[in-house]
C-alpha angles and dihedrals in degrees: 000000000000139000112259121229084015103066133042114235122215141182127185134191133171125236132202091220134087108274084235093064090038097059091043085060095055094038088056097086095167095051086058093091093065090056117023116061102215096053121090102159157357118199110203105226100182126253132311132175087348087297115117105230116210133169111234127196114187114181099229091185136352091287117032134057122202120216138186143144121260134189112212122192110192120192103184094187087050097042100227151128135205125194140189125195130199121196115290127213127252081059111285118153120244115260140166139196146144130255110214120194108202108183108233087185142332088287103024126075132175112210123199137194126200123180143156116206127176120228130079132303094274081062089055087052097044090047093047098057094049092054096054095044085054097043087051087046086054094048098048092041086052100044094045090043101122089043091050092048088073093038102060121082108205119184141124117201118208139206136175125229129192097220146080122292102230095055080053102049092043084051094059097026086061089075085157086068094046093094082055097048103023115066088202090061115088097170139346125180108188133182129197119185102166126045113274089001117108130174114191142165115217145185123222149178129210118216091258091057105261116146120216141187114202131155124217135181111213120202098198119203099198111240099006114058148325110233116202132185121181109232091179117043149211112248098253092049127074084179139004115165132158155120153258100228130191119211115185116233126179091250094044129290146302124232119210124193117203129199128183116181133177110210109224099224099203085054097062096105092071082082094052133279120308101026124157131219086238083053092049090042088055089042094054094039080057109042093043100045080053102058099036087041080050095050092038086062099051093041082051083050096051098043092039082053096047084043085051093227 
């Protein structure tokens, strides 16, 4: 095991994918969350000393999401990317370190990954099996980028209302009344032991009277937006993640549901023989358009009636 704040670290792997498309993926912050299970979200902060800040939450078990504050510096003709960690909580120690994407051919790419980080040797561990998790999670989203191209479902559906934007977001921050508001909600226990970050396991049903038990965990930016991500799926889904978001207008909001959902291809069948990845793409667009369009009318209701409009 190695010294810590005396010796780099590293870790390379080689992918079958051009280094271009490699490094967007891992330039993508916001588009971690689809394919690498940890990740939940990256909150872009602005600019500062020529670095990109962002706010990232990674679930490190079924209970507990970790936080802390980056500084990302991407160089897209170079093909590299430099990173700085603060300390996390729950407690993580600060590192920083630099990705390098060296083409090997047209179609092959070896990534490599070199970083320093300050704690004991049980950090090195644990920072060493995250990056390689998330190393493994780059390499199977490149080189099953075409393929993922037609599995994942990508909208936000909008819609204004004329109230105020806190009514709204209370109405959609408090997920334990939701049985109580939501028709599609059966049941929901949620728990919710740091402030804005919820974890809950829910019962649904779809339109078409499916019923489905899923679990989320939920970070909530009070006033902007509520950020989800599924940690445990329905059985036609490897990933579905998104937001409510609230967007300020001069006559009142609008409030965007987002949805981002990865088809499981060897679980077609759950929708009859014979379907397609274009028919499960059409039945989740529907059904989840449905039930967001649906929760986007009562929280325009809640917030219209507080307005008194």
């Amino acid at each position: 095991m190695p010294t810590l704040g005396k010796d780099t670290l590293q870790y390379t792997a080689t992918v079958a994918a051009p280094a271009p498309l490699v490094f967007d993926l891992v330039a993508g912050l916001e588009n971690w969350p689809q394919f690498h299970g940890p990740s939940v979200h990256a909150e872009p902060l602005g600019r500062r000393d020529g670095a990109e800040e962002f706010q990232h939450w990674w679930v490190i078990d079924d209970r507990t999401v970790r936080t802390w504050r980056a500084r990302w510096r991407f160089d897209s003709q170079a093909l590299r990317i430099g990173y700085t960690y603060d300390p996390a909580e729950p407690a993580a120690p600060a590192q920083h370190g630099e990705w390098t994407f060296r083409r090997l051919s047209d179609a092959s790419t070896e990534v490599r990954v070199e970083y320093e980080l300050l704690g004991d040797e049980g950090d090195a561990a644990l920072a060493d099996r995250e990056l390689r998790e998330l190393v493994d999670c780059v390499t199977d989203a490149a080189e099953r980028h075409e393929e993922r191209r037609d599995l994942v479902v990508d909208f936000e559906d909008p819609l204004f209302v004329a109230g105020a934007v806190d009514d709204a977001y209370t109405y959609l921050y408090e997920a334990d009344k939701w049985p109580e508001r939501i028709p599609h909600v059966a049941r929901l226990v949620m728990e919710e032991r740091v402030p804005n970050i919820q974890f809950f396991d829910m019962d649904t049903t779809t339109p078409d009277g499916s019923a489905h038990t899923t679990r989320s965990v939920r970070v909530c930016l009070p006033g902007d937006k509520i950020v989800y991500k599924q940690i445990q799926l329905p059985k036609l889904l490897t990933g579905h993640t998104g937001h409510w978001k609230f967007t300020p207008t001069r006559e009142g909001f609008v409030l965007g549901a987002r949805h981002t959902a990865t088809i499981k291809p060897s679980a077609l069948p759950i929708l009859g023989e014979g379907t397609t990845v274009l028919d499960a793409r059409k039945y989740l667009r529907r059904v989840l358009s449905a039930n967001s369009m649906g929760n986007l009318r009562l929280a325009k209701a809640f917030a219209e009636e507080r307005a008194g409009v």
